[in-house]
DOBA-920379 format. One record per residue (C-alpha): x, y, z. Coordinates in steps of 0.1 Angstrom, whole numbers, padded with zeros to 4 digits, always signed. Layout:
<sites>
XYZ ...
</sites>
This chain:
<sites>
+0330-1165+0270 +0342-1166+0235 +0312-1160+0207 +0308-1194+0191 +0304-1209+0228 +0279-1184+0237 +0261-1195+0205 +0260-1231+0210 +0256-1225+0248 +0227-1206+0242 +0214-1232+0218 +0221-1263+0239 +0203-1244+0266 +0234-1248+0289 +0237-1232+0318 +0270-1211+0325 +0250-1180+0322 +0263-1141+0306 +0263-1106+0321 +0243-1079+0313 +0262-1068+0290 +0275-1096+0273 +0243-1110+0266 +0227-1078+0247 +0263-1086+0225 +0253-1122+0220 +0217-1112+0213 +0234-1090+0181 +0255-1117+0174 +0229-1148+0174 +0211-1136+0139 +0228-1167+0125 +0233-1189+0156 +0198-1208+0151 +0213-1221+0119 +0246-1237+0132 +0244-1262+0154 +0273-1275+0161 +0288-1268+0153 +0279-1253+0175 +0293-1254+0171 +0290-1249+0173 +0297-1239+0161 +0302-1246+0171 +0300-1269+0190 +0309-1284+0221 +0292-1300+0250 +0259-1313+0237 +0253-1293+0200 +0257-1330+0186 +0232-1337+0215 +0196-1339+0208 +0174-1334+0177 +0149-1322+0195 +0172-1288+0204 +0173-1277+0171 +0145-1294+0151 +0110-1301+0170 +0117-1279+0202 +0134-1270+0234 +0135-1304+0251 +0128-1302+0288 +0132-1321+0321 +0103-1338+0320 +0108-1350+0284 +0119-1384+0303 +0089-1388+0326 +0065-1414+0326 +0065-1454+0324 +0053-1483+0302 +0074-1519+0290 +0079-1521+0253 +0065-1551+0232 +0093-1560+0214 +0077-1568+0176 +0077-1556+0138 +0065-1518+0139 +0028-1512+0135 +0018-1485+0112 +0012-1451+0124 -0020-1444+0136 -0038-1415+0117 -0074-1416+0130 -0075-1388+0154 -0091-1364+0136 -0071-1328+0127 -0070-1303+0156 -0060-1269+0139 -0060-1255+0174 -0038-1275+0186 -0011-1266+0159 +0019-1253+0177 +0049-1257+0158 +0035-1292+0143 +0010-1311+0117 -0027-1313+0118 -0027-1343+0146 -0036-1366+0125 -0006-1388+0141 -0015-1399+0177 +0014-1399+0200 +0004-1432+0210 +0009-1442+0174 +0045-1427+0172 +0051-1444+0202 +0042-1476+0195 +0065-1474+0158 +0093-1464+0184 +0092-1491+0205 +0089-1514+0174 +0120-1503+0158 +0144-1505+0186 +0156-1541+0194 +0149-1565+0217 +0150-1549+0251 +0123-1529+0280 +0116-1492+0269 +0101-1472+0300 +0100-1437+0313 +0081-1432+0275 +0072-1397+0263 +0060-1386+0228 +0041-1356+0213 +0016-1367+0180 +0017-1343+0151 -0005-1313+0164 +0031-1302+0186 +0066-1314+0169 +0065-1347+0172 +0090-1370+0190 +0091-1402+0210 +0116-1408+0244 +0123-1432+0267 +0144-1452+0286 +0158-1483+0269 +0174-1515+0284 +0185-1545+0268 +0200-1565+0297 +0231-1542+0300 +0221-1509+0313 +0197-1482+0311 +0199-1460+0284 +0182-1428+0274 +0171-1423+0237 +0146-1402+0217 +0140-1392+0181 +0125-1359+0168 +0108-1352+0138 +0105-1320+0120 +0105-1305+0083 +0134-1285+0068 +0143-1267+0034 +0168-1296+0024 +0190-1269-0002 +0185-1247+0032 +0216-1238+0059 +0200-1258+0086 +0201-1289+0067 +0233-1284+0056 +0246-1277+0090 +0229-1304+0111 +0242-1332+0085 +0282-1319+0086 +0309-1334+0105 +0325-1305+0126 +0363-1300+0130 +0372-1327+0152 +0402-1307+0163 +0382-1282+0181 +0345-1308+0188 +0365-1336+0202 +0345-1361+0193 +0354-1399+0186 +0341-1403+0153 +0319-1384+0130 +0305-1397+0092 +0284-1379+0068 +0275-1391+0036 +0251-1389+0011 +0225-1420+0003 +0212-1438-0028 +0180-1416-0029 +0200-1385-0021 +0192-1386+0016 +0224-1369+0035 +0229-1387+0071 +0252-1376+0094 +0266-1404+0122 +0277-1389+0149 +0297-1404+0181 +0307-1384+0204 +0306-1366+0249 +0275-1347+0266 +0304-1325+0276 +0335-1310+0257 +0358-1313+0283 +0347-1346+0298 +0344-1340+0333 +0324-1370+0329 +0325-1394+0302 +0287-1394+0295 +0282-1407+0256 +0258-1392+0231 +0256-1411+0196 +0235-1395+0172 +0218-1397+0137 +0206-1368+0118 +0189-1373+0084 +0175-1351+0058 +0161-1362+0028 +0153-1346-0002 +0115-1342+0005 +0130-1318+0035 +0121-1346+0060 +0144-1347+0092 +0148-1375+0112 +0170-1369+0148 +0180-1399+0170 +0203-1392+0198 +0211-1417+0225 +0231-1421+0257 +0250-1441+0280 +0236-1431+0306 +0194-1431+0318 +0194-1391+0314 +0214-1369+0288 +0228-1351+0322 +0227-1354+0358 +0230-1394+0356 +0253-1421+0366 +0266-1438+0330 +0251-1473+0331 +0272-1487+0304 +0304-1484+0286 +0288-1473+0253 +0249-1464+0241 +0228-1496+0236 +0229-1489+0196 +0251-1497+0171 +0259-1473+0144 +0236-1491+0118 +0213-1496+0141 +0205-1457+0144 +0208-1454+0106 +0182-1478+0105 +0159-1458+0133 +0163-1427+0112 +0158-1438+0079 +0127-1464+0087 +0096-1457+0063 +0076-1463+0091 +0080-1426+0100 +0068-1412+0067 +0031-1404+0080 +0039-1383+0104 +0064-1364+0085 +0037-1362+0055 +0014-1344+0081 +0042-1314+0090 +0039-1285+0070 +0070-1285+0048 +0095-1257+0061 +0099-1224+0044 +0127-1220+0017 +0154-1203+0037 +0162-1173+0017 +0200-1167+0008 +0218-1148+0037 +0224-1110+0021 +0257-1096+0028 +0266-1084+0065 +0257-1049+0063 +0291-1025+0071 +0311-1052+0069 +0328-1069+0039 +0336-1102+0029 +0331-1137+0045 +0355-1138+0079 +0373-1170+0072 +0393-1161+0041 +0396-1127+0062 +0413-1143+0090 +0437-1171+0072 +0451-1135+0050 +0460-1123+0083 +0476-1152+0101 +0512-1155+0106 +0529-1175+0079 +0562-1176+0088 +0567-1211+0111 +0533-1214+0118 +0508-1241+0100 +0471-1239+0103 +0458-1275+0120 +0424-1269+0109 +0400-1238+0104 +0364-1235+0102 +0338-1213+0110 +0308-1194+0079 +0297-1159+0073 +0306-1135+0099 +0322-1161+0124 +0356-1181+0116 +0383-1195+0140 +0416-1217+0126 +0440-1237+0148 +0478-1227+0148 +0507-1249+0157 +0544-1233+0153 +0559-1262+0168 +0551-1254+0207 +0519-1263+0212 +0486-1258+0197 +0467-1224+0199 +0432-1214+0187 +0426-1179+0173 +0387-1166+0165 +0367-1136+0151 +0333-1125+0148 +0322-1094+0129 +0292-1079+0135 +0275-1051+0125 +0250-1023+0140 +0263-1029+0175 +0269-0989+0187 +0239-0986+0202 +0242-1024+0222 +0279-1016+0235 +0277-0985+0239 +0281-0988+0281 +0302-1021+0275 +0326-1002+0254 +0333-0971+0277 +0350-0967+0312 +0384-0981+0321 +0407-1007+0304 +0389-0986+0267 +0408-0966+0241 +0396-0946+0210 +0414-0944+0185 +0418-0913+0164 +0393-0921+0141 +0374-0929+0168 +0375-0966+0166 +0370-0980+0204 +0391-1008+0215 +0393-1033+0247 +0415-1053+0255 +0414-1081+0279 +0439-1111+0293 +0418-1136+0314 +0413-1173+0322 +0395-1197+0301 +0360-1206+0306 +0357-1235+0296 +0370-1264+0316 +0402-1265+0299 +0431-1270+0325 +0456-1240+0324 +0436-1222+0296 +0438-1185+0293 +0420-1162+0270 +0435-1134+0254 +0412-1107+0235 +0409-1079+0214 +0374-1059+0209 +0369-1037+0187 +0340-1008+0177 +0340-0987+0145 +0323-0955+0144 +0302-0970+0116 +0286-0996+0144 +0308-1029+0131 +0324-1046+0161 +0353-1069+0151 +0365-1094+0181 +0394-1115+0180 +0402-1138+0205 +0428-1161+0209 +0438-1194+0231 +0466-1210+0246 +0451-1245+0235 +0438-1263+0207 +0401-1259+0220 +0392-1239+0251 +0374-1270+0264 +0411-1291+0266 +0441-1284+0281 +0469-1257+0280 +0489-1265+0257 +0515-1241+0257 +0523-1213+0286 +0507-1182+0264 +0484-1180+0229 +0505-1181+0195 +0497-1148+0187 +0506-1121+0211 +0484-1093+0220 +0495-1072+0198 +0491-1093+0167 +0453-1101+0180 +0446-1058+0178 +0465-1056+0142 +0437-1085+0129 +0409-1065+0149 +0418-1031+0134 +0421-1041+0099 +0406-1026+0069 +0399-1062+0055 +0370-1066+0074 +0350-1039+0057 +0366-1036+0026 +0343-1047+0004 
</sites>
């Protein structure tokens, strides 16, 4: 599985799984993954990264986040309650609980419209707060929740979790991000449960951040689960305004006031043994002659770019990481390995995609220096691994993929 979808797998909690040895590699690799969701996409992303707030911001949401009944009242919000008194015991990962979960439930129920809301589930303040449940307004059951949690807003993971990714690669239907008239950024996101649609399950989603560092994560479906459901409706039950207005209600502000305020994320040192960022790295490399970039992407130690020359679309990616002799040292031996004279290791591999694209095939080149930086380059006979084939073979030949891997560019500093 190529690295930016073992990042965003591994932060969407999906389940395709790695080998032994491909997961110590991922585990060397991650040091930046809990900051891009995306785009995944994830980096990054794909599949659900654009999925639920409560991934990313207030904790790993579960099976049972959906359990539970109780009709909604359908009326102006009430204020949050703040009359349980502080539990500093109880503090894991949240405020003081000074905010009931019965409180945030009840302003969750009062800011959606008119409609039944059952199947409710909501942590107070003591935990990361959020509030779920299972909304209907006449024309089918829809899942929905919000999460609440603190960030540094000049941080990374603010930065990241309010940017449209490249919809090239994401697939998505529509994607806004903007900045408000208090300096608030909101991203509006519309978009698939699952990259390669094998079913057309919907996740809309708003993600704000203001300048206070509070976030604000809405994510709702088309569908009475995020997965495992029939859909129950052609689209989610709310509009586009309708989730800027869940996100940005006031009505939310107490229990935001009661989370500690996030740690300034410090600014990300250099990669050690390796030299500068990968994407300007990659694009020197590329082909030029016949072949346009479609769109490119990717931060730090991680880039990809789409190439086109005329015969189909192909996706090339890298990932450089450092102090990995120790971690590959049984992946990078045996058969199908080479060392170099300067006793740089390399591995190359042809095999089919892994993503759900039709016809897909994955072509790679992995590298290890005898300094401990690994350099991986991999390349795809589609736009994005999660669509189909787009042309018989990748752009760049296998060849091309070991001249990128082996170059001095990537710890030059």
């Amino acid at each position: 599985m190529p690295f930016e979808d073992e990042l965003g797998e591994a932060l969407r909690r999906a389940g395709d799984g790695f080998t032994a040895d491909r997961l110590a590699l991922v585990d060397a690799g991650e040091r930046r993954g809990r900051r891009l969701v995306a785009r995944r996409r994830a980096a990054v992303v794909g599949g659900s990264v654009l999925a639920l707030a409560l991934v990313g911001s207030v904790g790993a949401y579960s099976g049972g986040l959906l359990g539970g009944s109780g009709p909604v009242n359908v009326a102006a919000p009430r204020p949050l309650e703040t009359t349980k008194p502080p539990q500093p015991g109880k503090m894991t990962g949240g405020g003081t609980g000074a905010v009931t979960a019965e409180g945030l439930l009840a302003v969750f129920r009062g800011l959606l419209p008119a409609g039944q809301l059952t199947d409710t589930v909501a942590r107070g303040t003591d935990e990361p707060p959020m509030a779920s449940g299972v909304f209907d307004d006449g024309n089918g059951k829809a899942a929905i929740s919000v999460g609440l949690s603190r960030v540094d807003p000049g941080g990374s993971n603010a930065r990241e979790m309010t940017r449209c990714g490249d919809k090239e690669v994401q697939g998505y239907d529509d994607c806004l991000a903007e900045q408000l008239g208090d300096g608030s950024r909101l991203l509006l996101y519309k978009g698939y449960e699952y990259p390669d649609r094998r079913v057309d399950t919907k996740v809309w989603r708003a993600v704000l951040v203001t300048p206070q560092g509070f976030q604000v994560d809405a994510s709702e479906w088309n569908a009475p689960a995020e997965k495992g459901a029939a859909i129950s409706r052609p689209n989610p039950p709310l509009t586009t305004a309708q989730l800027k207005a869940l996100v940005t209600a006031d009505q939310w502000h107490p229990a935001l006031n009661d989370l500690p305020a996030a740690p300034v994320e410090r600014a990300e040192s250099p990669v050690s043994g390796a030299g500068p960022q990968a994407g300007p790295v990659l694009q020197s490399l590329l082909p030029k002659d016949g072949v346009t970039v479609v769109s490119e992407g990717g931060e730090g130690d991680y880039a990809y770019a789409v190439l086109d020359d005329g015969k189909g679309k192909s996706m090339v990616q890298v990932n450089v990481q450092p102090n990995m002799r120790d971690l590959l040292a049984g992946y990078m031996a045996g058969d199908g390995v080479t060392t170099l004279p300067d006793g740089t290791k390399v591995k190359a591999e042809q095999k089919p995609g892994e993503k759900g694209g039709a016809g897909v095939v994955w072509w790679s080149v992995d590298t290890l220096r005898p300094d401990g930086v690994r350099v991986v380059v991999s390349a795809f006979n589609s736009g994005s691994q999660n669509k189909p084939a787009t042309r018989k073979a990748p752009l760049l030949t296998m060849d091309q993929l070991k001249e990128i891997a082996l170059s001095p560019k990537w710890t030059t500093p």
